[in-house]
C-alpha angles and dihedrals in degrees: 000000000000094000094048094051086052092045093046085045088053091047089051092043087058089037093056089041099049090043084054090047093051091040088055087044089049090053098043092049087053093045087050090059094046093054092048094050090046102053087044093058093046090055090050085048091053098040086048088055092045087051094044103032109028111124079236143045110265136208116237099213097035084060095053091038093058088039090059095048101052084043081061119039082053092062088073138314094274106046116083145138117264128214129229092260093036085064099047087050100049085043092057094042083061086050108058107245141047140153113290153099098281095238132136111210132181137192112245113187091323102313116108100237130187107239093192132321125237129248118257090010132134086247094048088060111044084055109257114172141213106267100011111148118235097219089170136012096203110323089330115104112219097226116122079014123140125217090246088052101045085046092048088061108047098049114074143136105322112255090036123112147256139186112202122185110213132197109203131176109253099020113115097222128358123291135239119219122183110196130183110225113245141185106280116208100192115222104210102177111054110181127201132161131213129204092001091282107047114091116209103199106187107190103191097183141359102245116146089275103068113088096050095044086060092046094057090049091057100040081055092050099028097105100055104024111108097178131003124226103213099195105200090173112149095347106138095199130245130175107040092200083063089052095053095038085048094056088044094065085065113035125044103202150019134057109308091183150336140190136221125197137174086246106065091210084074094045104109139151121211115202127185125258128233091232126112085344121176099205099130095056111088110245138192126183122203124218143175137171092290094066105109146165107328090032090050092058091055106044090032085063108040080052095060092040085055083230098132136018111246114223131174134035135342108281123232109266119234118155106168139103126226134193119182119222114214112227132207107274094037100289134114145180125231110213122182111238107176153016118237116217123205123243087267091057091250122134111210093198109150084346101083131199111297111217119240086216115026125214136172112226101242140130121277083234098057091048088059089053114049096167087052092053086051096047089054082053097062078051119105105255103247081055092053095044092052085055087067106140087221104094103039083050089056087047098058094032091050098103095031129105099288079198100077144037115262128203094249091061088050094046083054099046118052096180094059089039086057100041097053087042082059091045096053088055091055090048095057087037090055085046 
């Protein structure tokens, strides 16, 4: 009789409690509804006093537009509302190919600055150099610009027109380069080699078209390539499914990625397949602080499967994963859904990939003369930036072989010097 009133008592205890804890779901629930209505019906009072009250007349939609952007962009630095055009123009850059004038651009220490041309481009033509400055796109200075800005600007419809104002060493004042838009078919996979048996494989964005691309580089090299240079330098990433087809190709087993979200339905791990597999030919991938995304996956990966040696400078960190949600009208918002964690478990957002060998990207010339890299240093920055070695290195290289590597690209690039230097060692090692 004893054992049945405590066990009668216990049951009531957990029934009381149970009943409590519905009862403080049930509340929180309630409050949580309170609290939504209320905040949607503080953003419909402000909207309403915009509308009503503003100096001037005011758009609806541009309003709520504008309200959902800025929503948005302070979610995180990668989430945003994209306009119609923005879309079309992220759609096409993961394409492949969109209007513009077929030129890769960075920003060095504020100035807009042409990383390289490409062949056959608008901008080839018209004469556009390696480390020529933009000063103006049109009649818009680029100071205080962003690259997404400044990119934003000089694609457009093909056949249309741009003004760009150029600072170039050498020349006396800037120049002015009117260029007609034209259809870009980006070239993602560029291939050199280097002493007859090293591959430099140069990936310069993620878009659909990257992993084979790479694959039929190193199927026409394959007979006579004894290591690969992967050179991830200032690709920002793209197309997640390319990164992890790209670090298949050289691994055949093991987790590449995975990603982890508050929703389970996006939780996924991706792991490599035996098949067609590169894992006996020595490999090195280069990095900087442009690598991103897309690039950090891959040499984040090959890093933990001890597959590559890492060499340059610590990449961007960014550790998130995006999907972009297409809207009625043609716009559409990205929103970032997940994390992705490395094969050791480790997230490098806002953390970055660490080189396992670290290098500054400077000149060999400048390494052998300390005291010449701190006197361009006491320089004004647009100064230093028109003493880039890059265009006087396009100049003399200009008639000579585009399919390997010559001694003047590696004088001007201490980070590729390095890397194939690395690369040579773990030949003769694996020999």
């Amino acid at each position: 009789m004893k054992q049945r009133l405590v066990a009668f008592v216990s049951f009531a205890v957990l029934a009381v409690a149970s009943l409590g804890l519905y009862g403080t779901l049930e509340a929180k629930s309630a409050n949580y509804e309170t609290t939504r209505i209320n905040a949607f019906e503080k953003f419909t009072k402000v909207v309403n006093t915009i509308e009503k009250y503003y100096v001037d007349p005011v758009d609806i939609d541009t309003v709520i537009q504008k309200a959902m952007d800025g929503m948005l962009s302070n979610l995180d630095a990668h989430s945003g509302y994209l306009e119609a055009k923005q879309y079309q123009d992220m759609n096409a850059k993961t394409q492949g190919e969109f209007g513009g004038l077929g030129i890769t651009v960075s920003m060095r220490e504020g100035a807009l600055t042409v990383e390289a041309p490409m062949e056959g481009t608008p901008a080839d033509n018209a004469g556009i150099e390696s480390g020529d400055i933009i000063l103006k796109i049109d009649e818009k200075s680029t100071i205080g610009m962003n690259i997404d800005e400044a990119v934003n600007l000089m694609r457009g419809k093909p056949g249309t027109g741009v003004k760009l104002t150029i600072v170039r060493k050498g020349a006396e004042k800037p120049l002015e380069m009117p260029i007609i838009r034209a259809i870009i078919k980006v070239q993602s996979v560029y291939a050199k080699t280097y002493n007859g048996d090293a591959l430099y494989l140069r990936v310069v964005s993620f878009d659909k078209n990257v992993a084979a691309a790479l694959k039929k580089e190193i199927g026409a090299n394959k007979n006579k390539m004894k290591g690969i240079v992967l050179d991830l330098r200032n690709n920002a990433g793209g197309l997640m499914d390319q990164a992890v087809k790209t670090t298949d190709i050289f691994i055949d087993k093991g987790v590449i990625v995975s990603q982890k979200g508050r929703v389970e339905s996006e939780n996924q791990v991706f792991h490599a397949s035996k098949a067609g597999s590169l894992i006996d030919i020595p490999m090195v991938v280069l990095v900087n602080g442009g690598s991103a995304s897309a690039s950090e996956i891959v040499s984040g990966s090959l890093q933990d499967h001890k597959r590559a040696v890492i060499v340059g400078e610590k990449t961007f960190g960014k550790g998130s994963v995006q999907v972009v949600l297409p809207l009625d009208g043609g716009d559409a918002i990205r929103l970032t859904i997940a994390r992705y964690y490395l094969p050791s478990g480790r997230s490098i957002q806002a953390t970055g990939i660490i080189p396992d060998v670290e290098v500054k990207r400077v000149s060999v010339k400048e390494v052998e003369n300390e005291f010449e890299i701190k006197e361009s240093q006491l320089k004004g920055h647009l100064e230093a930036q028109l003493g880039a070695t890059g265009a006087d290195a396009k100049k003399s290289d200009a008639k000579e072989d585009q399919s390997v590597i010559t001694e003047t690209q590696l004088n001007a690039d201490y980070q590729l010097k390095t890397a194939l230097g690395i690369l040579r060692g773990l030949i003769v090692v694996k020999n």
